[in-house]
C-alpha positions in Angstrom: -148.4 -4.0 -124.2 -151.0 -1.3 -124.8 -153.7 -0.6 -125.6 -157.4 1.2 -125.1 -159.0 -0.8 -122.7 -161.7 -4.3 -124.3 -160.8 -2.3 -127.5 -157.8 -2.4 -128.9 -154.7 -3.7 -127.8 -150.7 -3.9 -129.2 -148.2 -6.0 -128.7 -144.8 -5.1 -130.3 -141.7 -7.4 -130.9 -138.3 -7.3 -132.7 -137.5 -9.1 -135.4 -134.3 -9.4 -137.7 -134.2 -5.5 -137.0 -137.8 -5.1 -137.9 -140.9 -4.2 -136.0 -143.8 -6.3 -135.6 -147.2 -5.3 -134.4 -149.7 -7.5 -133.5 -153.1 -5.4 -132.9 -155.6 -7.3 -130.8 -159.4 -6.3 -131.1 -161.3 -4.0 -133.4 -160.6 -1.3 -135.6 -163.3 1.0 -135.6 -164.1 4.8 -134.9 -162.7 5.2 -131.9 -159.7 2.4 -132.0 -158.5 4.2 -135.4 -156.2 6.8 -133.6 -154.7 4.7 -131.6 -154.1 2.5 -134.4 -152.4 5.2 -136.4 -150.7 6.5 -133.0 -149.0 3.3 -132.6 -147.6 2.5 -136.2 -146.0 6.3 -136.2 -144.8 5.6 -133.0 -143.1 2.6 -134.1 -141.8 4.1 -137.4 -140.1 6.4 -135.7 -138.0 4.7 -133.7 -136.4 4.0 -137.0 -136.3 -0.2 -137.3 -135.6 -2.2 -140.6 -139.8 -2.0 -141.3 -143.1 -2.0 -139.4 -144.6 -5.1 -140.1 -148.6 -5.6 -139.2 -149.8 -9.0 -138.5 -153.5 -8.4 -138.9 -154.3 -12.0 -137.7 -155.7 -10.4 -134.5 -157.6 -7.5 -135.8 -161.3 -7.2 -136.8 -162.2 -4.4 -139.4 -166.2 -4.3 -139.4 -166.0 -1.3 -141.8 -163.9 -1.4 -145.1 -163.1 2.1 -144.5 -161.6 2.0 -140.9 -158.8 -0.2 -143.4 -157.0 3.0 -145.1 -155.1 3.6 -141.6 -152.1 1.5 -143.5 -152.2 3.8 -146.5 -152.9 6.5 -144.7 -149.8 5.8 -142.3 -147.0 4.9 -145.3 -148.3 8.1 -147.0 -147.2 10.0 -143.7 -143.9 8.3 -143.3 -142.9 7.9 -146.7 -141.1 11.3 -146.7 -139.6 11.1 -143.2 -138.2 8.9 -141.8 -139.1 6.5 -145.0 -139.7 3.1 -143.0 -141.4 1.0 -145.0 -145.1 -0.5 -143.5 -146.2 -3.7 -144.7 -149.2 -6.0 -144.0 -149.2 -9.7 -142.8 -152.6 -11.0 -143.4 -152.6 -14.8 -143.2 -156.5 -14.9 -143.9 -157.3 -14.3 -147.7 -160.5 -12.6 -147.0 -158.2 -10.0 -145.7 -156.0 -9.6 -148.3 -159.3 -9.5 -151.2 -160.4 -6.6 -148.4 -157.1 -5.1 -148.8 -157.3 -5.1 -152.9 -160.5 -4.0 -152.7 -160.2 -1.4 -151.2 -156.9 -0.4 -152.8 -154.8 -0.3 -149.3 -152.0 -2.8 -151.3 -151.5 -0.3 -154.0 -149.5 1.9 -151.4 -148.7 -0.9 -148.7 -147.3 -4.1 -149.6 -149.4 -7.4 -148.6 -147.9 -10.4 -147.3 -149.1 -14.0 -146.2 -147.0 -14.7 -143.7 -144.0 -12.6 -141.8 -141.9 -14.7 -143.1 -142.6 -13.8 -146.7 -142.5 -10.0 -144.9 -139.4 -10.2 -144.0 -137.6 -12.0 -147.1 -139.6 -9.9 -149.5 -138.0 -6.0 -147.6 -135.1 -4.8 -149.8 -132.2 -3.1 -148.6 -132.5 0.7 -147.8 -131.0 3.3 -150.0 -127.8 4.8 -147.7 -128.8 7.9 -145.1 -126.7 9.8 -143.0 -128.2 11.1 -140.2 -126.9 13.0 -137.0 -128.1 14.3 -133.6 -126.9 17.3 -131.0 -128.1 17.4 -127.5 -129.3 20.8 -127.2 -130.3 22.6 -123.7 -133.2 24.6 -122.6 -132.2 28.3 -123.3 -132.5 30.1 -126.1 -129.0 30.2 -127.1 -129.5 26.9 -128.0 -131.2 28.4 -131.7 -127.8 29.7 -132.3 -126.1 26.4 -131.6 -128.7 24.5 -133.4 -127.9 27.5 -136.4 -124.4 26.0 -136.8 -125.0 22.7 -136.4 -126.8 23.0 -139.6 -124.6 25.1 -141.3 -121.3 22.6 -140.5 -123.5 19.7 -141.1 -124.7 21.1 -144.6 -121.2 22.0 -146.0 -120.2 18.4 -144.7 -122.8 16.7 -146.3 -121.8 18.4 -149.8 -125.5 20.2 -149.6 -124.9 24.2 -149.3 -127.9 24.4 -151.8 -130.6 23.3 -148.8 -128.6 25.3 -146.3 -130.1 28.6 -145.7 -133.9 26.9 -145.7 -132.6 24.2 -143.2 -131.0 27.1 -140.8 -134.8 28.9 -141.3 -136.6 25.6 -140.0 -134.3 24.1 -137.5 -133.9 28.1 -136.2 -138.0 27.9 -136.1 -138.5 24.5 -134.3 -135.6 24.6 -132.1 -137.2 28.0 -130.8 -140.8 26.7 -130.5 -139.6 23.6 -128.5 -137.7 26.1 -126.3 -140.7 28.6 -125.9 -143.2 26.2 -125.7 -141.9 23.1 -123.6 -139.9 22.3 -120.7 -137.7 20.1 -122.9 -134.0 20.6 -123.8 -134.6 20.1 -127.7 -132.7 17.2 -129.8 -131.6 18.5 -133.4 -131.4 15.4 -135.9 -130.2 15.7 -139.7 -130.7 13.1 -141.7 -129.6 13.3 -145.4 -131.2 11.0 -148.3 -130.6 10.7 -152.1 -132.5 13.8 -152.8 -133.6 14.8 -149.5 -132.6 17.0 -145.9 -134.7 16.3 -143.2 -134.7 18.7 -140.3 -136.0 17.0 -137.0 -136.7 18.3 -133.6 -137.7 16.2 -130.4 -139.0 17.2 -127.3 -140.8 15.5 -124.2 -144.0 17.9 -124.1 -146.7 15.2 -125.4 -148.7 18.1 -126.7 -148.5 18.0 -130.8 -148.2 21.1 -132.9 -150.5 22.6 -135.3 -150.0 25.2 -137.6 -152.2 28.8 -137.1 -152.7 31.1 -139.9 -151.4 34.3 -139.0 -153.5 36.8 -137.8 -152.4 40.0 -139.4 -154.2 42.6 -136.6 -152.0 40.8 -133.4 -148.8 40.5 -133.3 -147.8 36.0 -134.1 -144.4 33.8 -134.9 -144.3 33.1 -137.8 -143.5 29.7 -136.7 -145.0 26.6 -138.8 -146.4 28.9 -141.1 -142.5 29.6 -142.3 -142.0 25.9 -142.2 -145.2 24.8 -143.8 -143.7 27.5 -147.2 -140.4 26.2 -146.9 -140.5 22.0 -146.4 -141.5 19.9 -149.3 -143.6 18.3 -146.7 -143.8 18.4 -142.4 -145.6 17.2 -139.8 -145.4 16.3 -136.0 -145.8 13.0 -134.2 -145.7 11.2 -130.8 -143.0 9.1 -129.9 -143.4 5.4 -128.5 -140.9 7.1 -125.2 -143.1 9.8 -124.9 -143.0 13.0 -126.3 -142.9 14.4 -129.5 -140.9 14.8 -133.0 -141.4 17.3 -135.5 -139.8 17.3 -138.9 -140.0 19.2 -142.7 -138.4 17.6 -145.5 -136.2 19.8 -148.1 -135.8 18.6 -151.8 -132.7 19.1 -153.6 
């Protein structure tokens, strides 16, 4: 379990390869991050679904409640886990219409129904290299790609791929104590280039300043990806990953 302390607390469980969380105590201003923290967290560790229970969560405001949406939007491009909502109280799930939350996450009364009404992912193929901490690990991570792509059947994504997994490889390297892990993961229209590390600290993207000299960095990836972003991992760490369209 954790949790912010007489706040917000989160218990998580396994069930028929999904993940349940069970949020304990309000939602509010300063419980929203964690909130959000946690169902990234658990998306990424890549189970069947994240199903909320909201039996133990109160919402004061209506508009602490777009956290869900907010979270599936995030996701839904990498690594596309599907969030849905258990809220056995119907008060909840009028809140939920209301406020339009169920137009992007699904609403369920019990986890049962949760579980019986997820559909069967479309097929992905995903795959992961070990890389160490030196910078000859960009070149290695270079190849990876380019074998990986021609594999795959997608030379069209390669050169932007090598670009981005050359750029994140090298800030993971430069910028953390970690020994980087490269993952690929191909879906029906779709390349996404991952990088872990085990520096909590999250990226951000700066606009270059053109008097000093900068990396281009995120700024390369941010042109390149039909969408990024960076996120903590429930083992600690971090995971940053751009998308590429067919």
């Amino acid at each position: 379990m954790t949790g912010v302390p007489a706040l917000l607390e989160i218990d998580r469980t396994l069930h028929e390869g999904a993940t349940v969380v069970r949020p304990h105590g309000e939602l509010n201003l300063a419980t929203y991050s964690h909130l959000r923290d946690a169902l990234l967290k658990s998306a990424l560790e890549l189970p069947r679904a994240v199903v909320v229970d909201m039996e133990g969560l109160r919402v004061p405001t209506d508009s602490a409640l777009v956290v869900f949406s907010s979270v599936c939007v995030q996701v839904s491009g990498w690594p596309a886990v599907p969030i849905v909502l258990v809220a056995t109280r119907k008060l909840d799930r009028l809140r939920l219409r209301k406020n339009s939350v169920s137009r992007f996450v699904p609403v369920f009364a019990s986890i049962g129904e949760a579980l019986g009404g997820l559909t069967t992912p479309p097929h992905r193929r995903r795959t992961l290299i070990e890389l160490t901490h030196s910078a000859a690990s960009v070149g290695v991570a270079r190849q990876f790609v380019e074998e990986t792509c021609h594999r795959w059947g997608s030379p069209g994504l390669l050169p932007d791929a090598v670009l981005i997994a050359s750029e994140l490889v090298e800030n993971a390297v430069r910028h953390t104590g970690s020994e980087p892990r490269l993952r690929l993961e191909q879906g029906e229209s779709t390349l996404t280039v991952a990088v872990y590390d085990d520096d909590d600290t999250l990226v951000r993207m700066v606009e270059p300043d053109l008097t000093t000299a900068v990396q281009l960095g995120l700024v390369l990836v941010d042109k390149l990806a039909h969408t990024w972003s960076c996120a903590p991992m429930l083992s600690g760490g971090k995971v940053v990953w751009a998308v590429l369209r067919r």
